[in-house]
C-alpha positions in Angstrom: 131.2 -171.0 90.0 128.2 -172.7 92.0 124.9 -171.9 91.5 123.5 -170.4 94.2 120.0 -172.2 95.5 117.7 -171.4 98.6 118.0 -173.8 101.4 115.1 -175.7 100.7 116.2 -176.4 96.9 120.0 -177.3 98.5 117.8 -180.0 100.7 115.3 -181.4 98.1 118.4 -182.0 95.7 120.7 -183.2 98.1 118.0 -185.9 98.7 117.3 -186.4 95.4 120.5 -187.1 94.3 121.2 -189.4 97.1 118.0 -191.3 95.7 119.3 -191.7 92.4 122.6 -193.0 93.6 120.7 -195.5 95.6 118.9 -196.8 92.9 121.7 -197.2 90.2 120.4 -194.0 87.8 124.3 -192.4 89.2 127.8 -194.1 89.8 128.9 -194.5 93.1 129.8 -191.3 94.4 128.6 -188.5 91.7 126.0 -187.7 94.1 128.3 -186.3 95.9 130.1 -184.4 92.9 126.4 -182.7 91.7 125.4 -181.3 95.1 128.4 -179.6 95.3 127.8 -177.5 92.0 125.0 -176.2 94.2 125.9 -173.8 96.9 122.9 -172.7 99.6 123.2 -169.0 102.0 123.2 -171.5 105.2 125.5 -174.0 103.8 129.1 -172.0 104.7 127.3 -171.2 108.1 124.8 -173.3 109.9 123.9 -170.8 113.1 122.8 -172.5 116.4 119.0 -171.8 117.6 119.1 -169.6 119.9 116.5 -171.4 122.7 115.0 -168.3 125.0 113.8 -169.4 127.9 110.8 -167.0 130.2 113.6 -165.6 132.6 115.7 -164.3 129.2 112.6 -163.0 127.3 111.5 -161.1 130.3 115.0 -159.7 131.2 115.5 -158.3 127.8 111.8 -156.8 127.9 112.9 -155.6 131.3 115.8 -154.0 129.8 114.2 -152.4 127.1 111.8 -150.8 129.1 113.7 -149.4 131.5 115.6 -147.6 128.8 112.4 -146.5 127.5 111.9 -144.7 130.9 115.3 -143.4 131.0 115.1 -142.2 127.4 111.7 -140.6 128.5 112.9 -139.1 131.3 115.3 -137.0 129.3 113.1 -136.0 127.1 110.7 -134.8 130.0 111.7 -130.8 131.5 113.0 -131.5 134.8 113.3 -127.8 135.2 113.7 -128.3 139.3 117.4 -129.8 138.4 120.4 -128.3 137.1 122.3 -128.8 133.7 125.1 -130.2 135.6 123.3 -132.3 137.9 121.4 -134.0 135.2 124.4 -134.7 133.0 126.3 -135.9 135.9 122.6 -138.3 136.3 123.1 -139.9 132.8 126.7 -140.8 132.6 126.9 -142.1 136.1 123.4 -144.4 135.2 125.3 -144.9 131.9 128.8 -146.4 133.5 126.6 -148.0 136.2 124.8 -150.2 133.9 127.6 -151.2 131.9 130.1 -151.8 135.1 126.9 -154.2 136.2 126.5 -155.8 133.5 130.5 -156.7 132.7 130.3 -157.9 136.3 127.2 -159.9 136.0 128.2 -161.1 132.7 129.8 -165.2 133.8 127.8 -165.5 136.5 124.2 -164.2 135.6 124.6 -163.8 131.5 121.2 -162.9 130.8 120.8 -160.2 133.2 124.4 -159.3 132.5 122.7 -158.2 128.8 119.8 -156.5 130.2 122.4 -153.9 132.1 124.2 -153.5 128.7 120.7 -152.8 126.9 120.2 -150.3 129.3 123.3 -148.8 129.3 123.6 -148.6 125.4 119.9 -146.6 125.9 120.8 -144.4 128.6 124.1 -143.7 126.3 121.3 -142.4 123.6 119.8 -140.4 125.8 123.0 -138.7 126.9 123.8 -137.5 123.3 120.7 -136.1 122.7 120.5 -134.6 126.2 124.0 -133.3 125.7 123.2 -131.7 122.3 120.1 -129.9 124.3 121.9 -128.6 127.5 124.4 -126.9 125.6 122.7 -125.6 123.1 124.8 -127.6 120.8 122.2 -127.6 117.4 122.9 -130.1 115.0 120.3 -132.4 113.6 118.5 -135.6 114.8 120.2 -137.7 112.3 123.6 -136.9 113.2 122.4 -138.4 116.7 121.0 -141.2 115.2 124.5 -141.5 113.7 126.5 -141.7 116.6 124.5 -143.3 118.6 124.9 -146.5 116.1 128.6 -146.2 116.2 128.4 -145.5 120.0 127.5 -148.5 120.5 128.6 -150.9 117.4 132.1 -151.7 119.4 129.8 -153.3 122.5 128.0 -154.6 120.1 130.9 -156.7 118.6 132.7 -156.8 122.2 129.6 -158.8 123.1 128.8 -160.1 120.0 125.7 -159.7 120.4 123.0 -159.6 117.5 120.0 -157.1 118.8 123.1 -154.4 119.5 124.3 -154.8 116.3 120.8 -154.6 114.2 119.8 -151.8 116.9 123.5 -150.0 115.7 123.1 -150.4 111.6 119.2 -149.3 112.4 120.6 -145.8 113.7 123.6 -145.8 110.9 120.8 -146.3 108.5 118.2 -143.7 109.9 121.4 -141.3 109.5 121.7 -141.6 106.2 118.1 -141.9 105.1 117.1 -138.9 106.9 120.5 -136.8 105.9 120.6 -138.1 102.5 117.3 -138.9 100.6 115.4 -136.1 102.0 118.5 -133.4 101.0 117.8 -131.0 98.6 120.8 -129.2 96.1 123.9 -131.5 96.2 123.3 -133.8 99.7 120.8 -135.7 97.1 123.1 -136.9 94.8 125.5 -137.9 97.7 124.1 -141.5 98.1 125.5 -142.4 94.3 129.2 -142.7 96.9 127.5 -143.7 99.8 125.0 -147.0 98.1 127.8 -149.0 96.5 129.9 -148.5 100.2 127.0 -150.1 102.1 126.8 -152.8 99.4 130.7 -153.3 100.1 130.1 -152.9 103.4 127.7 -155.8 103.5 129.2 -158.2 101.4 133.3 -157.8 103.4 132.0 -157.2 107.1 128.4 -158.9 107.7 129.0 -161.9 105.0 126.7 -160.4 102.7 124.3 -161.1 105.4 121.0 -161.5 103.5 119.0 -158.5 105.5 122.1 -156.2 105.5 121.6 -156.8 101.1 118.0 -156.4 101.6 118.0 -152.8 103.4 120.9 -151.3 101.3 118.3 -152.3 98.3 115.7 -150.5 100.0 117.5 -147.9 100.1 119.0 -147.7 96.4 115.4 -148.2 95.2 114.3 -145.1 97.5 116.7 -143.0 96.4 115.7 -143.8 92.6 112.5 -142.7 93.6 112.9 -139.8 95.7 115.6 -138.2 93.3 114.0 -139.4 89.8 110.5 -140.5 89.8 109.1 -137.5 91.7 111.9 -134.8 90.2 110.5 -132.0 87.6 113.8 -131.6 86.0 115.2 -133.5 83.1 116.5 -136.1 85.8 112.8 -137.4 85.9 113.6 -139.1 82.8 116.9 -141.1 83.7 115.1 -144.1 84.9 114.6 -145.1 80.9 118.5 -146.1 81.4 117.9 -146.6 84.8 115.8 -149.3 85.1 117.4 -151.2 82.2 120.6 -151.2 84.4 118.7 -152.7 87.3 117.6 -155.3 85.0 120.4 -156.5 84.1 122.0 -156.1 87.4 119.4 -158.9 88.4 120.2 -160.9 85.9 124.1 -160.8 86.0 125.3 -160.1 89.2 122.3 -160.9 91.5 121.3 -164.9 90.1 118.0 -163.8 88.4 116.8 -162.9 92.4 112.8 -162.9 92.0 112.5 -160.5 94.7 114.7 -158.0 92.9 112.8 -158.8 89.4 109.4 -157.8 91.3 111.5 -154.6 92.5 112.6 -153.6 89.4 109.1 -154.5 87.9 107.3 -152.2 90.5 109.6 -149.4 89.4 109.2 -149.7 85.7 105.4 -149.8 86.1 105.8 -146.8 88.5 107.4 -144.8 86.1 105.0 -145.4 83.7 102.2 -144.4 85.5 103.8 -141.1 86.8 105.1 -139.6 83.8 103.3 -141.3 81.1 99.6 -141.7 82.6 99.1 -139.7 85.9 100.5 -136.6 84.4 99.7 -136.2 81.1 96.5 -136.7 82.2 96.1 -134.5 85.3 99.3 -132.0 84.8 99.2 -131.1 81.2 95.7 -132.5 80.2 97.0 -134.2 76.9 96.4 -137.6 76.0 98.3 -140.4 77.1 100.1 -141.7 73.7 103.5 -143.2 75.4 100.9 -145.4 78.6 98.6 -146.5 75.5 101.4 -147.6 73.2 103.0 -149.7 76.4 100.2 -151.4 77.0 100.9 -154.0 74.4 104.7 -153.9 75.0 104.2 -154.9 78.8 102.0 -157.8 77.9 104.5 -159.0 74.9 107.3 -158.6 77.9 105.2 -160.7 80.1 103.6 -163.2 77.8 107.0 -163.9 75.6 109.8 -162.5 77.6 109.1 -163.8 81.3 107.6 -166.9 80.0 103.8 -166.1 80.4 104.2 -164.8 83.8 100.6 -164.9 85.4 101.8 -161.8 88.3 102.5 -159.8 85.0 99.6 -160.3 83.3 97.3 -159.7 86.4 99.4 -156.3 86.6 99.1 -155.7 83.2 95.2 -155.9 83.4 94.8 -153.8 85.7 97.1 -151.2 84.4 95.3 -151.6 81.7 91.9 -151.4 83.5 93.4 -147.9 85.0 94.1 -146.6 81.7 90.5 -147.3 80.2 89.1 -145.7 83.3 91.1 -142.5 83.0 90.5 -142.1 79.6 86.7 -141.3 80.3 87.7 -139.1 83.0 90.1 -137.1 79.6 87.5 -137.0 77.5 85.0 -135.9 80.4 82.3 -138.7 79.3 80.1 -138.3 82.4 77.1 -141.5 81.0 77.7 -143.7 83.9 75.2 -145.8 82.4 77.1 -146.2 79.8 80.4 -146.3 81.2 78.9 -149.5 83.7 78.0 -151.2 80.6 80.8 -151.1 78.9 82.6 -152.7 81.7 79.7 -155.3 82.5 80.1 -156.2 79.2 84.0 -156.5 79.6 84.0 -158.4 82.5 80.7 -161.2 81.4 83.1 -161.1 77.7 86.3 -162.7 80.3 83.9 -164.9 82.1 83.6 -167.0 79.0 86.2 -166.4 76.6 89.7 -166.8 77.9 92.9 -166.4 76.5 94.0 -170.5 77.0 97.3 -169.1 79.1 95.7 -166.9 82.1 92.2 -169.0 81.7 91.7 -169.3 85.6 92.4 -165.3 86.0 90.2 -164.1 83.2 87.3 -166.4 84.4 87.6 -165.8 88.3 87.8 -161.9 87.5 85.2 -161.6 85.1 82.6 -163.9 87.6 83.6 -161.6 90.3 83.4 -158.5 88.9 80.0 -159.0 86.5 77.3 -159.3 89.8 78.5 -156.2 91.5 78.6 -154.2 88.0 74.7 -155.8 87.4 73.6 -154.9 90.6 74.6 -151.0 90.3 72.7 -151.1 86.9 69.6 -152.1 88.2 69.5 -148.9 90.2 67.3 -146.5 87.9 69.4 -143.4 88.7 72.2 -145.0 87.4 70.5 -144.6 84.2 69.8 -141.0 84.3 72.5 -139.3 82.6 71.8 -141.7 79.3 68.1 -140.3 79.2 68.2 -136.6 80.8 70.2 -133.5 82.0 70.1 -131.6 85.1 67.3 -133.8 86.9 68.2 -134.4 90.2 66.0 -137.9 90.9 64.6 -140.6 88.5 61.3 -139.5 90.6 61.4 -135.8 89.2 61.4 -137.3 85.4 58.8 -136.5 82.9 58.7 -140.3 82.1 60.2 -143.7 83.1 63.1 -144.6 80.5 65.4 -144.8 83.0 63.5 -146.9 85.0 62.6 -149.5 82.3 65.9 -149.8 81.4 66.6 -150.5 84.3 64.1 -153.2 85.1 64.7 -154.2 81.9 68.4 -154.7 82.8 67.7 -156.7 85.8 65.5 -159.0 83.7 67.8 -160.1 81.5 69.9 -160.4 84.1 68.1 -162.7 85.9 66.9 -164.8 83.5 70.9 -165.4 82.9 70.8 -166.3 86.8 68.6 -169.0 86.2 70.1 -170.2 83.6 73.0 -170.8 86.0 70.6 -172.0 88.6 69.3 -174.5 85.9 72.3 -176.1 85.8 73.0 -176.1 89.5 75.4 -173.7 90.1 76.2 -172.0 93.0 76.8 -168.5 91.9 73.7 -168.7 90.1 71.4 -169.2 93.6 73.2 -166.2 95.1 72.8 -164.0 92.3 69.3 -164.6 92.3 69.1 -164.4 96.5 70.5 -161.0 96.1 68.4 -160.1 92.9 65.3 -160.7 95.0 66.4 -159.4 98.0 67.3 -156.2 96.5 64.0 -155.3 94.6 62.3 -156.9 98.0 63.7 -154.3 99.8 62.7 -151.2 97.5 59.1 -152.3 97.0 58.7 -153.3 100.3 59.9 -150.4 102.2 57.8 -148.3 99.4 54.2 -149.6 99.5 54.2 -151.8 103.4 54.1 -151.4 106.8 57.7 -152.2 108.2 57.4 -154.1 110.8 55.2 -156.8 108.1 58.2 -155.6 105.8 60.6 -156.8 108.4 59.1 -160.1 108.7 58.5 -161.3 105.2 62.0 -160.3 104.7 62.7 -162.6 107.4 61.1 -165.4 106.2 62.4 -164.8 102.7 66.2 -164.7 103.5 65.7 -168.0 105.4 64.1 -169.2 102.5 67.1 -168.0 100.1 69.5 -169.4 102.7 68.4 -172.6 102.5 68.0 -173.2 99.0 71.4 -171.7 98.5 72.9 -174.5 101.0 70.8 -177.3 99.7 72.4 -176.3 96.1 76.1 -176.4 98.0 75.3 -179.7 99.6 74.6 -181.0 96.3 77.5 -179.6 94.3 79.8 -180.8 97.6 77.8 -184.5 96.6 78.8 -183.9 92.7 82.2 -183.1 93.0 82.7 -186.3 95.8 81.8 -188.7 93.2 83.9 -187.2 90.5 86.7 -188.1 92.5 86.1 -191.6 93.7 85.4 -192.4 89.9 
């Protein structure tokens, strides 16, 4: 069996091999032999570019529009016509455009299409018309459903690709209206229908790679739709499930990353659902089953995917989404508090690493520490650590909260310029903002604006250009550490 590569592997191996023969590393020949253990989705079928010229481009845009109108004008109550009149309207516009088009079809092929376009709109808007005058009922996706098989035989009388995605668009709308939004049997009915499109895909397009794509979509909605959001004991089938997709991926599907990050983004779903979310906000019990996966998902990622960096980013923050709804369980209400604990997480990453997800833990923590600093040095913050039922630091009987505050900012700062000391960027903008910041509350307090306005002024440009002149020297730095 070949191993099946994308096209740009195929290419860079083909070459490679050929290099290796050409320098004596393979016999004469087994270049040949290796590249075809290696099979690419364009290798069977190499498709012809399709050049479009202005005239083709505007006729199809031509074409689509004028179905538009045609479809529009159904739609519209033409109340001074009859029922008969108006049907008599649409097929005649509808056997018009396609007699036009077959007759335009050696001589002008382009415009020969547009007709067909038109004609394969205008045969939409007679079903749906049709269904109205007569009072006929049904649903709109059983229109949407013949409508695509309406006009799937032009489609391969033509062979012509926008009729054929416009025709499995409509076959598709059918059954994802009909089917995934069913209640009582209808909702288990895409169990048959899923493995035919698969089938359907893989004998008629040539497993064509987008026709695979939507019938996934579709599988992976109607796991959702039927399992995750179900309150019966169905909720709970993903746990084989998901399992099953896992290993479909990894058997049948070549280890597909896009299907792993699928299958990934429903696992992680299910866990939040019925293992976070609604323990916490349905039943208002403690999360056991999220907290006892947390170290599970980062073993799976760290061990089992090979110390997949996506994973552990997702893992973080799952994590991160966990601690933060665990306050909101226990109904600790000390944002003071609460901000500290996370300033402390996020300075602790900045500077101590696990060695494997070092340039995550450090770019997360820089990022995240200034904003969380800056909303402690806001003295309200502080007020639920020092008092109750005070509305403003301004109505308290002393200033704790303001002294911790400013004696927050402080230390803060004096870390800033410890940074600054040692030329770092950050460092100069955490200070700009630092002084900008208490600038703006003191000034605004105790001076006239308009001199406010000014010394503000003249202190940004200030900041601005100490802040470049520390950029330009770190650009100088960095230069010379790569010539030597």
């Amino acid at each position: 069996m070949k191993r099946r590569v994308s096209r740009l592997t195929y290419e860079f191996l083909k070459k490679e091999f050929i290099f290796l023969e050409k320098t004596g590393h393979l016999d004469k020949g087994q270049s040949n032999k290796l590249i075809d253990l290696y099979e690419s989705p364009t290798k069977q079928v190499q498709p012809q570019l399709v050049k479009m010229n202005a005239v083709q481009i505007l006729s199809i845009i031509g074409g689509i529009l004028i179905g538009l109108g045609i479809l529009s004008f159904v739609a519209s109550n033409w109340s001074e016509l009859t029922k008969t009149f108006k049907f008599l309207i649409l097929l005649s516009t509808l056997i018009v455009f396609y007699v036009v088009g077959f007759t335009l079809e050696k001589k002008k092929p382009h415009l020969s299409r547009a007709f067909y376009y038109i004609g394969a709109f205008a045969y939409g808007a007679e079903i749906f018309y049709i269904g109205q005058m007569f009072h006929l009922g049904g649903n709109l996706e059983d229109a949407f459903l013949m409508w695509g098989i309406g006009i799937l035989p032009l489609a391969m009388f033509l062979k012509d690709k926008i009729l054929k995605v416009a025709s499995l668009v409509f076959v598709y709308a059918f059954i994802e209206i009909k089917f995934l939004f069913a209640d009582g049997l209808l909702e288990y009915a895409p169990i048959l229908i899923i493995p035919a499109l698969f089938a359907f895909g893989y004998y008629f397009t040539r497993n064509n790679i987008y026709v695979k794509v939507v019938n996934f979509i579709i599988l992976y909605q109607f796991i959702e739709m039927t399992f995750m959001f179900g309150d019966d004991w169905n909720k709970y089938l993903p746990i084989a499930i998901i399992p099953a997709l896992f290993a479909l991926n990894h058997f049948v599907m070549n280890k597909s990353v896009e299907l792993m990050i699928a299958n990934f983004v429903l696992l992680y779903q299910f866990i939040a659902m019925h293992f976070l979310f609604e323990p916490i906000f349905e039943r208002d019990s403690f999360p056991y089953v999220a907290l006892l996966a947390v170290p599970i998902l980062f073993y799976i990622g760290h061990v089992i995917m090979h110390k997949s960096q996506p994973l552990f980013i997702v893992n973080f923050t799952f994590t991160l989404i966990l601690s933060a709804l665990l306050f909101y369980h226990f109904e600790y209400e000390n944002f003071a508090a609460i901000a500290l604990f996370y300033f402390t997480l996020w300075m602790l990453i900045t500077y101590i690493q696990h060695t494997d997800y070092k340039d995550f833990m450090r770019l997360t923590g820089t990022i995240l520490h200034f904003p969380t600093a800056l909303i402690l040095s806001i003295p309200d913050v502080w007020f639920p650590m020092f008092y109750k039922g005070l509305g403003n630091y301004l109505d308290a009987p002393d200033s704790k909260a303001l002294i911790a505050s400013v004696v927050f900012s402080v230390f803060y700062l004096i870390y800033a310029l410890t940074l600054v000391k040692k030329e770092n960027l950050f460092g100069v903008a955490i200070v700009c903002v630092f002084v900008l910041r208490f600038y703006v509350d003191l000034s605004l307090a105790f001076m006239d604006k308009s001199i406010a306005f000014i010394i503000g002024g003249l202190l940004l440009l200030g900041l601005g250009y100490w802040f470049e002149k520390t950029r330009r020297k770190e650009m100088v730095k960095s230069e010379e550490s790569l010539k030597e």
